[in-house]
N, C-alpha and C positions, 0 to 999 in steps of 0.2 A: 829686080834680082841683081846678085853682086856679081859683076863681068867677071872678077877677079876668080871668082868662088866657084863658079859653075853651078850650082845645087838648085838643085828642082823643084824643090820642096817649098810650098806657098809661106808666106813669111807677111806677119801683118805689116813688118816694113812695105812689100810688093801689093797691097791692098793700098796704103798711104800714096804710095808715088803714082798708082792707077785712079785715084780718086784727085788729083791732084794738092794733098796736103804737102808732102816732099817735095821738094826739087830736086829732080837726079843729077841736076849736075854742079850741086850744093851741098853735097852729103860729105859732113864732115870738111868742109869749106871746100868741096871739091877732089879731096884725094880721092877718095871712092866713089865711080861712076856708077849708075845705078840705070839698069837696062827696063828701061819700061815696057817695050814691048813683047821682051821675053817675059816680065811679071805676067802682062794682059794673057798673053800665050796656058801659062801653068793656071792663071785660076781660071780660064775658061773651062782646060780641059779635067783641071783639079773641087772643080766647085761648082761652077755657074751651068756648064751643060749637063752635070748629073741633076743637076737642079731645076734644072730650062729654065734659068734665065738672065741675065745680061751679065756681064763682066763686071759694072759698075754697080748693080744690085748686089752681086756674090761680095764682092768687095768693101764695098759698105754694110753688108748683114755681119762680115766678119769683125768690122771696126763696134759696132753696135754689142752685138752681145760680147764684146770684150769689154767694152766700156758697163753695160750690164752687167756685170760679174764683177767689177772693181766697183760698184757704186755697191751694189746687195753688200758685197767683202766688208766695206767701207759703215754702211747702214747697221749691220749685224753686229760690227764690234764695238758699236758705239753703245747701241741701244743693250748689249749683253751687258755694260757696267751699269746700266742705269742711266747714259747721259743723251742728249740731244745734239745732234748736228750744231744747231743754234748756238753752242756754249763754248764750240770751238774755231780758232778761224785755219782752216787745210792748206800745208805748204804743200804743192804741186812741183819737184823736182826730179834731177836726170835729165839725160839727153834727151828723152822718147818721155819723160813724164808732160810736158806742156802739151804734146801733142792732142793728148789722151780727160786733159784737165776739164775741159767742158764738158766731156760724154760722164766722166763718173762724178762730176759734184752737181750738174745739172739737178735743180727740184728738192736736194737733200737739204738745204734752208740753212749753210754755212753761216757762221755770223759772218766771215770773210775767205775769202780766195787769193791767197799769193802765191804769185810765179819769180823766181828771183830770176834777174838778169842772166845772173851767172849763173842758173840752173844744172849746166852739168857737173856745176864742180862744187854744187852747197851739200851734197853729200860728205866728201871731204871735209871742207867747210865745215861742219858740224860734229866730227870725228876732233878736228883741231878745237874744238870750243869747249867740246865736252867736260864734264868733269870726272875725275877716275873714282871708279868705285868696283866694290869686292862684295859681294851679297854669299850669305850662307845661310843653307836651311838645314832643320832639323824635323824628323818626324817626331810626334808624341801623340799620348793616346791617352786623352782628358773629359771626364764624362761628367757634365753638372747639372741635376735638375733644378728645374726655375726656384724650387723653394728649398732650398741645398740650405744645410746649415753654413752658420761662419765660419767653421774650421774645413770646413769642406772647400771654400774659397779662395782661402787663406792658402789651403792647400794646392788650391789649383797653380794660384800666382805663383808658390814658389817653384814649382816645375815649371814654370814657364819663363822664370826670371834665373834660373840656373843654366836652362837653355840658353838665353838670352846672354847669360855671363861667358860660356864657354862659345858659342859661336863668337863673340865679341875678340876671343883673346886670340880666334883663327884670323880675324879679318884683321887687328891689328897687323900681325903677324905676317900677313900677306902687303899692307903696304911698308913695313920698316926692311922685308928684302927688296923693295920698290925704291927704298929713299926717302921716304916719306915721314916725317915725326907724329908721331902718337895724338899729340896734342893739334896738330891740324885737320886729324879726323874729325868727321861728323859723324857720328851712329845714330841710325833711324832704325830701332824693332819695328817690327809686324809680325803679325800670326795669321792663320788658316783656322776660321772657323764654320761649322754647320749647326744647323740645329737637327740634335739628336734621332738618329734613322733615316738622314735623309743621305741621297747619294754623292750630291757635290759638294767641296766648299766654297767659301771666301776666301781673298788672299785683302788683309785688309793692316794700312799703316797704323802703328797701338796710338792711340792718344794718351798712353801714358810712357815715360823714358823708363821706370822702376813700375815692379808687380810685385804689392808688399801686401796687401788689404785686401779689406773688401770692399773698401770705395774703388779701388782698382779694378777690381773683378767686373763690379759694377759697370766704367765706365769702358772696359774692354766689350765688355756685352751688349752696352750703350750702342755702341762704337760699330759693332758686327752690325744690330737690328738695325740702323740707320744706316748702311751700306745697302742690305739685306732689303729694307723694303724700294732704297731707289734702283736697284735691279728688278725688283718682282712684282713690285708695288706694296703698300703697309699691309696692305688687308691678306698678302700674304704669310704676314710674319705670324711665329707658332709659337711664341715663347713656352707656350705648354710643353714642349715637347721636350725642353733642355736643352743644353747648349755641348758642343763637340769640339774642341779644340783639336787641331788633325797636324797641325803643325807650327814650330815659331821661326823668324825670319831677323836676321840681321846685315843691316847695308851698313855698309861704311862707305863715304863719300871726302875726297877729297877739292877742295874748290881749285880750279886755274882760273889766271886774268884772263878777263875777256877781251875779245876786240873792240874795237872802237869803231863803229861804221861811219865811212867818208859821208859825210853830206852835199849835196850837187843844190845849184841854186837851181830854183822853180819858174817853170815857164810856164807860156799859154795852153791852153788845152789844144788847139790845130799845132800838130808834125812840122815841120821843117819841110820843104819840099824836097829837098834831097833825102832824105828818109825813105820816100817812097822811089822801088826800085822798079815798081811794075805793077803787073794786073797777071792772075794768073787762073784758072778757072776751076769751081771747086764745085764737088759733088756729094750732095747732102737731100735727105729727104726727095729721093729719086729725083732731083733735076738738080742743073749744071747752075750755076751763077759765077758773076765774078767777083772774086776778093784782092781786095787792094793788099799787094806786096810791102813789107815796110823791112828795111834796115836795122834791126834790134841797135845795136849801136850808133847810131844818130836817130833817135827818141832822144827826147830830153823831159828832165823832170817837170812832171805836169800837162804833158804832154796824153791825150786820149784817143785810142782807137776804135772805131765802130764795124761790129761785123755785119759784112762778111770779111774779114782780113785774115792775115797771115805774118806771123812778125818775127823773120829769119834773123839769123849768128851760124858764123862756123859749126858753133857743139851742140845746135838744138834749134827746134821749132815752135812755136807759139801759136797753137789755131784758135781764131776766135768765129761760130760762125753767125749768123744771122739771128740776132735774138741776144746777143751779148756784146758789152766791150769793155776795155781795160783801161787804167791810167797807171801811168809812173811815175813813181814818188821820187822824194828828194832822195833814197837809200837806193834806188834802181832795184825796186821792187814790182814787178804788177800788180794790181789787184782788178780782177776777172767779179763782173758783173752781170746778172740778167737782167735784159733791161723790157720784155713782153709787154 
């Protein structure tokens, strides 16, 4: 708990420093002390004795279905587009994010796991990188049966390409009060489609820049069912049923220079001994072990840690615990492994 603060109120921070992943007398390089045995104090009498039973069970059941609930979070929105853990690699950022990295990516079968060094401030970091952009939607109300004649198609595209024309001249318009010249834009359509009577749509990028045709029609509807069936599967696709256009979409994106990331020359896979600041005792899977302390800034690239550890900075924490460990790359990146 925060000596500063005085507040009562159970705080997964006060589970962490009980469980020994914090150092309270680390937090935030030390500015803010962090009262451990006032934490042990509120979750006894706020969790673990309504419970019967330990301080270090309550406080670990609390770490768990938090990380349960960001892993489901995490699982749900993946599999909701149709994709697989597998096809993406999970950046793990924030002060409190490294903490948290192995309870929710555990089992979910990432292709990769990276933690950046600089982890509290890739947030940032990624706001300065960005590229600007101005997105506009429009609703419309477009009904095609699967064996629609051509003028009916024909007809669809051009409400959809008029859309497309007038959201265009909004987002213009919003980056030339920006500064920004016409001609540095990129414009990417997209539309919202369903098949007909059903309740939800798609929100899907056009594979066509212009909707003049009926090859267009075509390959917009293309376009939906091969969304459509890697969200639901093919055998759920009903082209019987027609096709609903519910809405069109227009991004405009501007590019910025990117940075340039430092490259660090690469060492041996064993730490530096001064790296290691200590030993410090951690609680997991109802018992105590101990994890080797490590200095987040004296790692060096190439350098690998095997859990049980812990790999402290001023603005954040890095838990790795038994069953896992990481290496740093030439970028001072981690990448977080299971190694069962």
């Amino acid at each position: 708990m925060l000596e500063r603060q005085r507040i009562d109120t159970v705080s997964v921070t006060d589970c962490h420093i009980v469980l020994g992943y914090l150092n309270p007398d680390n937090f935030l390089g030390g500015l803010i002390k962090l009262d451990v045995d006032r934490a042990k104090k509120h979750i006894k009498e706020q969790i673990a004795d309504p419970l019967g039973i330990s301080v270090e069970d309550a406080a670990a059941g609390v770490i768990e279905l938090l990380d349960l609930e960001l892993k489901e979070y995490l699982r749900s929105n993946i599999s909701a587009k149709g994709y697989s853990p597998s096809d993406f690699v999970c950046f793990s950022y924030g002060g409190a994010g490294p903490v948290h990295t192995y309870g929710y990516t555990e089992s979910l079968g990432f292709k990769d796991v990276v933690v950046p060094a600089w982890a509290a401030g890739f947030s940032a970091f990624g706001c300065a990188c960005a590229d600007f952009e101005y997105r506009y939607d429009k609703s419309v109300d477009i009904a095609i049966p699967q064996y629609s004649s051509d003028e009916s198609k024909i007809e669809a595209c051009k409400i959809i390409q008029d859309a497309w024309d007038e959201l265009t001249l909004k987002v213009i318009e919003e980056f030339k009060i920006n500064g920004f010249s016409q001609k540095d834009v990129i414009l990417r359509p997209g539309y919202r489609m369903q098949y007909m009577g059903q309740l939800n749509d798609l929100e899907i990028t056009s594979p066509v820049s212009k909707a003049a045709s009926v090859a267009d029609w075509e390959e917009i509807v293309k376009e939906y069912e091969k969304t459509y069936a890697r969200v639901y599967s093919e055998s759920a696709c009903s082209p019987e049923l027609g096709f609903s256009v519910t809405g069109v979409i227009m991004r405009g994106v501007v590019a910025t220079q990117k940075p340039v990331i430092p490259v660090e020359k690469e060492h041996g896979a064993t730490p530096p001994k001064e790296a290691k600041i200590g030993v410090r005792k951690f609680y997991r899977h109802k018992k105590w072990v101990d994890a080797d302390v490590w200095q987040m800034e004296k790692l060096l690239p190439g350098n690998e840690v095997i859990g049980p550890a812990i790999v402290e900075s001023d603005a954040t924490t890095f838990v790795i615990p038994k069953g896992f460990a990481t290496r740093l790359d030439k970028h001072r990146l981690f990448h977080l492994k299971e190694i069962k």
